[in-house]
C-alpha positions in Angstrom: 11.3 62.2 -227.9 10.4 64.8 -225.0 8.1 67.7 -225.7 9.7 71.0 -226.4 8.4 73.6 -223.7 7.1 77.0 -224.8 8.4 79.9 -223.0 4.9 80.5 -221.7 5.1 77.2 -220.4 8.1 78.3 -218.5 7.0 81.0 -217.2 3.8 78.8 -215.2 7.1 77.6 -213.0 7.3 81.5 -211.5 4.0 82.5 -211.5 1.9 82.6 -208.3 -1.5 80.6 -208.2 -2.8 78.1 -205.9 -0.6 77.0 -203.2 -0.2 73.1 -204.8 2.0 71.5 -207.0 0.7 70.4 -210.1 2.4 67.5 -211.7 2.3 68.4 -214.9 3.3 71.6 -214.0 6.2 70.2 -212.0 7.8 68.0 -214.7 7.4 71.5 -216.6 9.7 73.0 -214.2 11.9 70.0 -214.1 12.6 69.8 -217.6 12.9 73.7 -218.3 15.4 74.3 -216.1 13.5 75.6 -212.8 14.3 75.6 -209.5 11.8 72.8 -208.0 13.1 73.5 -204.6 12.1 77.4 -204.8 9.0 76.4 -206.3 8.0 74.0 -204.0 9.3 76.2 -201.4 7.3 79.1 -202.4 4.1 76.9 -202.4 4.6 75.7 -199.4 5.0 79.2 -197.3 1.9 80.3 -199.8 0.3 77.6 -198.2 0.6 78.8 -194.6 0.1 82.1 -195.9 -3.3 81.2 -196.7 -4.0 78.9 -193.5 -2.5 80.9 -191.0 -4.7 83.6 -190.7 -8.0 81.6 -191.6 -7.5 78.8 -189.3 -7.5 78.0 -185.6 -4.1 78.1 -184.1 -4.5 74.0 -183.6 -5.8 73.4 -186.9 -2.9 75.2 -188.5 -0.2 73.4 -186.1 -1.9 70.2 -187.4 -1.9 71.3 -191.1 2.0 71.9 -190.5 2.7 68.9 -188.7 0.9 66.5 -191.2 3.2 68.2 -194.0 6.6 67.0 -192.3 5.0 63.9 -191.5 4.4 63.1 -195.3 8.2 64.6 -196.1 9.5 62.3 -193.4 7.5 59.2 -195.2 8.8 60.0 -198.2 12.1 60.5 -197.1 12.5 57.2 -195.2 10.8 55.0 -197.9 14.0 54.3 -199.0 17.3 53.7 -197.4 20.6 55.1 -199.0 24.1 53.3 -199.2 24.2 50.1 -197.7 24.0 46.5 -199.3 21.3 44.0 -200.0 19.1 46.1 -197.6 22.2 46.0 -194.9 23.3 49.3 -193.5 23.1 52.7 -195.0 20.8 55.7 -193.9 17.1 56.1 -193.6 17.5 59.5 -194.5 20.1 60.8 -197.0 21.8 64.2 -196.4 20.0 65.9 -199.1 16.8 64.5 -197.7 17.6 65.8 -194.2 18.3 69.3 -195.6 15.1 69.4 -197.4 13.3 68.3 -194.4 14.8 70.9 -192.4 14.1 73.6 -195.0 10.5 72.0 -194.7 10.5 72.7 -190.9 11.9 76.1 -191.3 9.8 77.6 -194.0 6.6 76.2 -191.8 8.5 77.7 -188.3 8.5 74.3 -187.1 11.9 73.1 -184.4 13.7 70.5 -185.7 
């Protein structure tokens, strides 16, 4: 049987803290109802919020560019459609438009 969540619970998904994702904090948000994209988009330009200015132009680049390389693993660890590993996509549509929300919340080109 799931857990109930409290409302204070609910209200960790739309609170500002560190720029990171917890799991549990995640699943939270998941099974409350939240919007895991916002949230994750949120922490992500908190993120560069917090790098941009403390880091050398180079370092932040990197920090950005190691970020979509992780999304782009995750995204291509699995192929969609196809049969018996024949065909399909590397990169599902929904996939691409989260990486490209990715890219544009870290003012990266496609």
């Amino acid at each position: 049987m799931p857990r109930r969540v409290s409302n204070k619970e609910r209200a960790r998904c739309s609170t500002r803290s560190s720029p990171h994702l917890r799991p549990w904090t995640l699943r939270v948000c998941v099974e409350g109802g939240g919007d895991v994209q916002a949230q994750a988009t949120t922490r992500l330009r908190d993120a560069v919020t917090t790098i941009d200015p403390k880091a050398a132009a180079e370092e932040a680049q990197a920090y950005k560019h190691f970020v979509v390389t992780v999304a782009e693993a995750v995204a291509n660890a699995h192929r969609e459609g196809g049969f018996a590993g024949i065909g399909g996509k590397p990169v599902s549509d929904s996939e691409q438009a989260a990486l490209d929300a990715i890219r544009s919340t870290l003012g990266l080109a496609g």
